[in-house]
N, C-alpha and C positions, 0 to 999 in steps of 0.2 A: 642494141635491140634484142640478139640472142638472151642477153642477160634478164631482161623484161618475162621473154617467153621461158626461160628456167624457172623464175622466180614465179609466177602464174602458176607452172604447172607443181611444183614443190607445198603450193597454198591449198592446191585443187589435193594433190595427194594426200597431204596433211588433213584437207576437210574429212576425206575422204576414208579417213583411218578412222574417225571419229565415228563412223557409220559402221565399222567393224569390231570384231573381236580376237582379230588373228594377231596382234599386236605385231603388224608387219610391212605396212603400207606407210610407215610412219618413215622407214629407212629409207625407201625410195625419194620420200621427200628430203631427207637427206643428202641424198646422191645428186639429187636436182639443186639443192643450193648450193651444194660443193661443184658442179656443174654454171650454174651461175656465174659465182666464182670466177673459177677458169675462165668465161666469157667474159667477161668485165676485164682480166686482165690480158684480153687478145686472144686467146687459143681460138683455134680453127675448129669448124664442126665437128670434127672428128675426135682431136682430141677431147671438147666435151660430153661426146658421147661415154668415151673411155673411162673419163674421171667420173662419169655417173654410175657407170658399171662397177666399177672399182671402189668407188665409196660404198654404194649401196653393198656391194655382196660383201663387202670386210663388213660393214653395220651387222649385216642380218647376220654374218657367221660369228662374230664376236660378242656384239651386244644383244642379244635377240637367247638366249641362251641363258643369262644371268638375269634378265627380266623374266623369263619362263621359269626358273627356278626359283626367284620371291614369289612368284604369284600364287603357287598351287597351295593348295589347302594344307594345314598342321596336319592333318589326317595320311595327307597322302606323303607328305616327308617323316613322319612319323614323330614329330616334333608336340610338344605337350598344347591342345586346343586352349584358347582365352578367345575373350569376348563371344558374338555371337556362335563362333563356331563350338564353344566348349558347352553350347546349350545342347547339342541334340545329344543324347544321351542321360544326360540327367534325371533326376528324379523330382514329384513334385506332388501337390497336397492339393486335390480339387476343393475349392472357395463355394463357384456355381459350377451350380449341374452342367459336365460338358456333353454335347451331341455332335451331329454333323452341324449344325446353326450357330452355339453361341456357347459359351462355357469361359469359367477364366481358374485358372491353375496359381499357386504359390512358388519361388521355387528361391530357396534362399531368401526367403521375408519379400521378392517380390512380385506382384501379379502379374501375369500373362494373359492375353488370349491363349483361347485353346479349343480346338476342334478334334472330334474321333477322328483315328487315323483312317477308320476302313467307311466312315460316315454312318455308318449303324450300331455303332456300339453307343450305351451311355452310363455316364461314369458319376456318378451322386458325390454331396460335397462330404470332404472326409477321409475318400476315396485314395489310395498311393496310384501314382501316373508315371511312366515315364518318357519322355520326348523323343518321339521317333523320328522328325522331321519338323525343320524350320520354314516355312514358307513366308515370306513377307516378315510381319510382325507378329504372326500367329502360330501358333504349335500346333503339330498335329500330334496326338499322345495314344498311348494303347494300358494296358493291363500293366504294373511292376509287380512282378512277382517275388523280387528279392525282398528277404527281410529289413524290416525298421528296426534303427537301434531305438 
């Protein structure tokens, strides 16, 4: 029966990580089915508390560290951006006139949304843009002042 109620609260912490973004609730559930575990194979209360303690704090100290390190951004390991991260910064060719409302950019042959970055500027088609932030699927763009080859 102990093993029922590990196994409960392991599903609950698991749900329960899903709700988060601390990528850390995840180990506890962990700890609760290595908990389990132990319950199933006869340990006493106590020792299943131990083996939850135990599990969980090796998870969080070991793995919890190498999953924080894939997650952060190219930018911030200083690692070269691809895919959507390698868009803000770029440069781009306004198609339609972009404002705060509606606008769509070029950028490597292809279209974007695009919105002013500060919502008041507007930028005519023709125009060099560069992407100062990605939001959703939309760009938000300002002035490129470097030179076109």
């Amino acid at each position: 029966m102990e093993a029922v109620l590990w196994i409960v609260l392991a599903i609950a912490l698991a749900i329960g990580e899903a709700f988060t973004a601390t990528i850390l609730v995840i180990f506890f559930a962990a700890g609760a089915l290595a908990a389990a575990g132990a319950a199933a194979l006869g340990a006493g209360p106590l020792v299943q508390v131990i083996v939850f303690a135990i599990v969980s704090g090796i998870s969080v100290a070991a793995v919890r560290p190498i999953i924080m390190r894939h997650a952060r951004s190219a930018l911030e390991t200083g690692e070269t951006p691809f895919g959507v991260e390698a868009i803000e910064g770029s440069r781009g060719t306004v198609v339609d006139a972009v404002d705060s409302d509606q606008g769509m950019i070029k950028i490597d042959g292809e279209l974007w949304q695009a919105r002013s970055f500060d919502g008041n500027e507007t930028f005519a088609p023709g125009e060099h843009v560069r992407v100062v932030k990605l939001r959703g699927t939309t760009l938000l763009v300002w002035h490129d002042d470097s030179p076109h080859i």
